[in-house]
N, C-alpha and C positions, 0 to 999 in steps of 0.2 A: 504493500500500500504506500503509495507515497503520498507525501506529510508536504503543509506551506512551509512548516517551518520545525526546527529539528529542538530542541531547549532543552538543556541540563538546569535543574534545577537542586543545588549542592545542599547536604543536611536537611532532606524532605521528608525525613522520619522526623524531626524531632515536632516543637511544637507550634514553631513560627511557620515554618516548613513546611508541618502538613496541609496546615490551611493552604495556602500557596499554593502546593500542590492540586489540592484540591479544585480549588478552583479554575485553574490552568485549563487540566486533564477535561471537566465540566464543562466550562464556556469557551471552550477551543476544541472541540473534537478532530479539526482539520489542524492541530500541531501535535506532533510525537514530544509527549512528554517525559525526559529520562531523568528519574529521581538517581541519584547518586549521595551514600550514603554510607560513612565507614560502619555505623550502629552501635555508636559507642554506648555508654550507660544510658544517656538522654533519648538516641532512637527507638522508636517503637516502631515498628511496621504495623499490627495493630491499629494504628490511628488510623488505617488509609484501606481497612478493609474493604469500605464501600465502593474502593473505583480500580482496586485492585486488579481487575480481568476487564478494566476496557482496553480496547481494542491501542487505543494511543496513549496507553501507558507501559513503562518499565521502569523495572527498579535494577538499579546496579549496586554490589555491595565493593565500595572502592573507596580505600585513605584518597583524602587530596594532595597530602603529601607524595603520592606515587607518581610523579612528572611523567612514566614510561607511559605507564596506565591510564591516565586521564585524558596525552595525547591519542593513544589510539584510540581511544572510545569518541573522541572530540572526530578522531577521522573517518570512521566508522560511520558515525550515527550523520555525518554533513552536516556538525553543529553550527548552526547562524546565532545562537541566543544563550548566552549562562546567569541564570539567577543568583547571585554566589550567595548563600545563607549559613553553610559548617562552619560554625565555630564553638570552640568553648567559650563558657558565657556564663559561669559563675562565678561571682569577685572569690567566695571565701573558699574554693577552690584553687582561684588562682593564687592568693598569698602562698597556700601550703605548697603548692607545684606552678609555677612561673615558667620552668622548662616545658612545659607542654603543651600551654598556653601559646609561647610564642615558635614553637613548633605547628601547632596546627594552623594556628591565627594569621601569622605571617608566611612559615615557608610555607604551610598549605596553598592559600591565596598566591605566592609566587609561582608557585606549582602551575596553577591555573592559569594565572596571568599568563605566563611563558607560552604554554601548551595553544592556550587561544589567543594568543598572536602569530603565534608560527600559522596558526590554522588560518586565521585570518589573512596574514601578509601571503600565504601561497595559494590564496581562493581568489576567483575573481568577485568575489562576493561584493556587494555597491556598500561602501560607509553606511547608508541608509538601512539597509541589511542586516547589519550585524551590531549586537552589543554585549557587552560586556555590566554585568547590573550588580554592585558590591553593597550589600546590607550591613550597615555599622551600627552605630550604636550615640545615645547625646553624651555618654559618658568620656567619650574624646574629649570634651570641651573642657572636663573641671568640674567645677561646681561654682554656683551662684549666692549671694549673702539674702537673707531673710531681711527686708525691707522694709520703711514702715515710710511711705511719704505722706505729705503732709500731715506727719503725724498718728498717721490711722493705723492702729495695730493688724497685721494678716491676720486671718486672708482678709481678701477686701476683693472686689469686682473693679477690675481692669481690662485694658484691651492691647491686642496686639496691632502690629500696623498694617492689618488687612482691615483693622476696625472689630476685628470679632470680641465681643465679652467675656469672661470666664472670670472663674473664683482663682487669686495668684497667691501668693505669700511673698513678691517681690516686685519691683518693678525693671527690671530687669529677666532678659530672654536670651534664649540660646539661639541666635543665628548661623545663616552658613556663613558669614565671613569672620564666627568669633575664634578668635586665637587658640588653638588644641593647649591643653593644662593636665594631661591623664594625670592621678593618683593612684593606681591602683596597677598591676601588672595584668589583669583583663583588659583596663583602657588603654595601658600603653600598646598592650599587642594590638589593638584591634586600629588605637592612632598609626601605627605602625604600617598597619596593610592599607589603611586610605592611602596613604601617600606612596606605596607603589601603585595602585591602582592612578594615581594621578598622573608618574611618572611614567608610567607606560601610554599612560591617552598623553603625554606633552613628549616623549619621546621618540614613538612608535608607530604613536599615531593609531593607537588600539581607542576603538568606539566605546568609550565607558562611560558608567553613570554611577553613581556613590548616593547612598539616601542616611541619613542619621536618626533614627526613632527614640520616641522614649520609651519607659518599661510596658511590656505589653499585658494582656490578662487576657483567659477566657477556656474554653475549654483546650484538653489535651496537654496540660500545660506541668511538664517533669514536678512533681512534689517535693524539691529542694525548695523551688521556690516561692515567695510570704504567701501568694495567695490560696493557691490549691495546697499546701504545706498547712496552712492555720484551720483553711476548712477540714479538711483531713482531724488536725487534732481537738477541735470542736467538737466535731461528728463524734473521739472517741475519748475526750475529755481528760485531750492530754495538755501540757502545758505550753503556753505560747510563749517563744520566747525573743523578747523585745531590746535589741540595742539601746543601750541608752536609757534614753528617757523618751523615746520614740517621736521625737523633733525632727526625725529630717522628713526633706519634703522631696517627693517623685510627683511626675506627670505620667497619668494613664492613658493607655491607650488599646481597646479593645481589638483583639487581634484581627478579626474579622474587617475592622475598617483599616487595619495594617498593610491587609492583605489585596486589599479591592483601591488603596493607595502602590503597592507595588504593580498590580495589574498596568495602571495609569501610567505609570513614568517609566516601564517596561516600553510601552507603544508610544508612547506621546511626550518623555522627556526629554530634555533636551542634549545629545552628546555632551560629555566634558561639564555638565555642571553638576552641581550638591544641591540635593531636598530635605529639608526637616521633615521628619514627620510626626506630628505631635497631637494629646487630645487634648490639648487647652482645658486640664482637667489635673490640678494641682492639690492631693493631698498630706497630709501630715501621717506617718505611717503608724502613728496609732489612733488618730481619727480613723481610718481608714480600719482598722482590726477590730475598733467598735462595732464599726457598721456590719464588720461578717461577722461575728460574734451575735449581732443581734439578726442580722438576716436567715443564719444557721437556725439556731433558736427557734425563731419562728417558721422556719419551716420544717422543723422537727417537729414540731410540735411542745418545744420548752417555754417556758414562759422569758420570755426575750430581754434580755440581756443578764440573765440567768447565769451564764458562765464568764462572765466578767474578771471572775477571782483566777482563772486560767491564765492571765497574763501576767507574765515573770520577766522583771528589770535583768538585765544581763552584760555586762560588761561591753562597751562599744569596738565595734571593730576598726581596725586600724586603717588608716587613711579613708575614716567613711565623709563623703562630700555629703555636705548641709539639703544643698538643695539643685534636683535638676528641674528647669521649665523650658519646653522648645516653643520658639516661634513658629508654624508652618504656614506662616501668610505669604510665602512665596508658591509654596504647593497651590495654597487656594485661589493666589491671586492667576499663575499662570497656568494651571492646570484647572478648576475651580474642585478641588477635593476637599472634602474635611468631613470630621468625626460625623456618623450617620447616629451613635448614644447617645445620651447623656451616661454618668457614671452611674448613678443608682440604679438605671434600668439595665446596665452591661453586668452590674453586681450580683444582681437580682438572677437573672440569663444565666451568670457565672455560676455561682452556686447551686442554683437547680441542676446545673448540666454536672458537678461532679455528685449532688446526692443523688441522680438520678443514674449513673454508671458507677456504681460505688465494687464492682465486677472490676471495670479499667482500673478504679483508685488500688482495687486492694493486689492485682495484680500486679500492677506497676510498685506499690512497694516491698511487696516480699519478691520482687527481680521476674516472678513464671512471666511476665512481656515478654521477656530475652529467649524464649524458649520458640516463639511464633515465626521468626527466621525461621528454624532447621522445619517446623511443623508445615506452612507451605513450598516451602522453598526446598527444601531437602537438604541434607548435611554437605558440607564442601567437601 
């Protein structure tokens, strides 16, 4: 069958990923979509059961670190399109292990980069053709200071310079032209791979596009991390446990509007530039563990805000930044994208979808996910 177009779509098991995936494979039945995916602890194949035997899907089980490997699959498949999404992506991971971080994060994405310019400079393929599409992260930036203008203590309803309103805790945003500041050995690998990704579109002349998100939520989403992790121990009344004094502040953004934001700038953005992508949707992260605390609750059927006393102060982590908030009034202004939620109703969504798969939740953390490889797929 031949396909319009050929796309690698990297770490399509994990959680950002599958949606993407997903939705590819869905509203593109005329592109061959090939997941590619080494299945480290974070992949599930599992998440992707539903589109698993269409006809314009494959999954490849391949490190990106494998330059041999990646090329010939790129040569193979007449890749025109790479969504690049693998990476490691937990900070308190990375303190303990840095070396593997900047292993996957960076030589991985070199890996790629390399592979898809060779493929690219020896294809007649048109610049318009082909792209190169590198998912990072707002955590390159730094972090932002807690703000009070004129006085007014956060949060407070502010706007970005598309004009949009939201609740902020600062007056200040993360733009594409703000100056990179990583803290953490996550951000630095992942600042690291922008800027080959940059250098290969200023050197090479490789079609790239680079997006920076803030933290995402929603279903399928690995139980290391705050949100499907608190629900999780809500459900069994285990203890929450809270940095700090639970002061810093993140920007949400519901995966599904993540993902129907990469669709967009996949097709329609523009070579060699950077897009925020953000929900203009700034919490405090223990405002934010109230709210599952009492949402859990109540759809338990506990009397809501019941488990309150579940949340445990715990010594803060090191190099933790204050506060992320993204601008993305570049996205909305030349694209016209932005958040399709508000938060309470993506929380709401959130948490039904893991008490309602409480099968996925308890699979995924006594590891039987890991087992669904060899069960369809057959052993290597």
């Amino acid at each position: 069958m031949n396909f319009k177009r050929n796309i690698i779509i990297t770490g399509g098991a994990g959680f950002i990923g599958s949606h993407v995936v997903r939705l590819f494979v869905n509203n593109y039945p005329e592109y061959k979509i090939i997941n590619l995916d080494k299945l480290t602890y974070a992949g599930n194949l599992a998440n992707l059961k539903d589109i698993e035997d269409k006809p314009n899907y494959r999954f490849v089980k391949m490190d990106i670190c494998d330059f041999d490997g990646v090329y010939q699959l790129m040569q193979d498949e007449h890749v025109d399109g790479i969504i690049h999404l693998a990476a490691e992506s937990h900070v308190d991971r990375s303190i303990k292990d840095p070396f593997t971080f900047a292993q996957t994060n960076v030589m991985g994405t070199l890996s790629l980069l390399q592979a898809a310019n060779q493929i690219y400079s020896a294809s007649r393929i048109p610049h318009s053709a082909f792209k190169f599409y590198h998912i990072s992260t707002d955590e390159v930036y730094g972090a932002l200071e807690l703000t009070h203008p004129l006085g007014i203590e956060p949060p407070f309803t502010t706007k970005a310079s598309s004009g949009k309103h939201h609740l902020a805790y600062g007056d200040q945003f993360f733009t594409e032209d703000k100056k990179y500041q990583p803290h953490s050995p996550y951000s630095a690998s992942k600042a690291s791979s922008d800027h080959f990704v940059r250098a290969f579109h200023d050197t090479y002349g490789l079609p790239t596009v680079i997006t920076n998100c803030s933290n995402n939520y929603g279903p399928y989403q690995f139980p290391e991390k705050l949100i499907p992790l608190f629900i999780n121990n809500i459900r069994h009344r285990k203890p929450l446990p809270v940095y700090g004094k639970g002061e810093n502040v993140r920007d949400w953004l519901y995966v599904e509007d993540h993902a129907r934001a990469i669709d967009l700038i996949f097709h329609e953005g523009k070579v060699g530039e950077t897009y925020n992508i953000g929900g203009f949707n700034e919490w405090k992260n223990i405002d934010l563990i109230k709210v599952l605390i009492n949402t859990v609750d109540r759809l338990l059927g506990r009397k809501e805000g019941e488990d309150m006393d579940l949340i445990t102060y715990v010594t803060d982590r090191a190099g933790h930044d204050l506060r992320y908030a993204i601008d993305s009034s570049k996205l909305q202004r030349e694209l016209g994208w932005e958040p399709s939620l508000q938060f309470e109703e993506g929380i709401e969504k959130t948490v039904r979808w893991y008490l309602d798969h409480q099968e996925w939740l308890d699979n995924v953390t006594s590891g039987d996910y890991q087992k669904y490889y060899e069960e369809y797929y057959g052993k290597e």
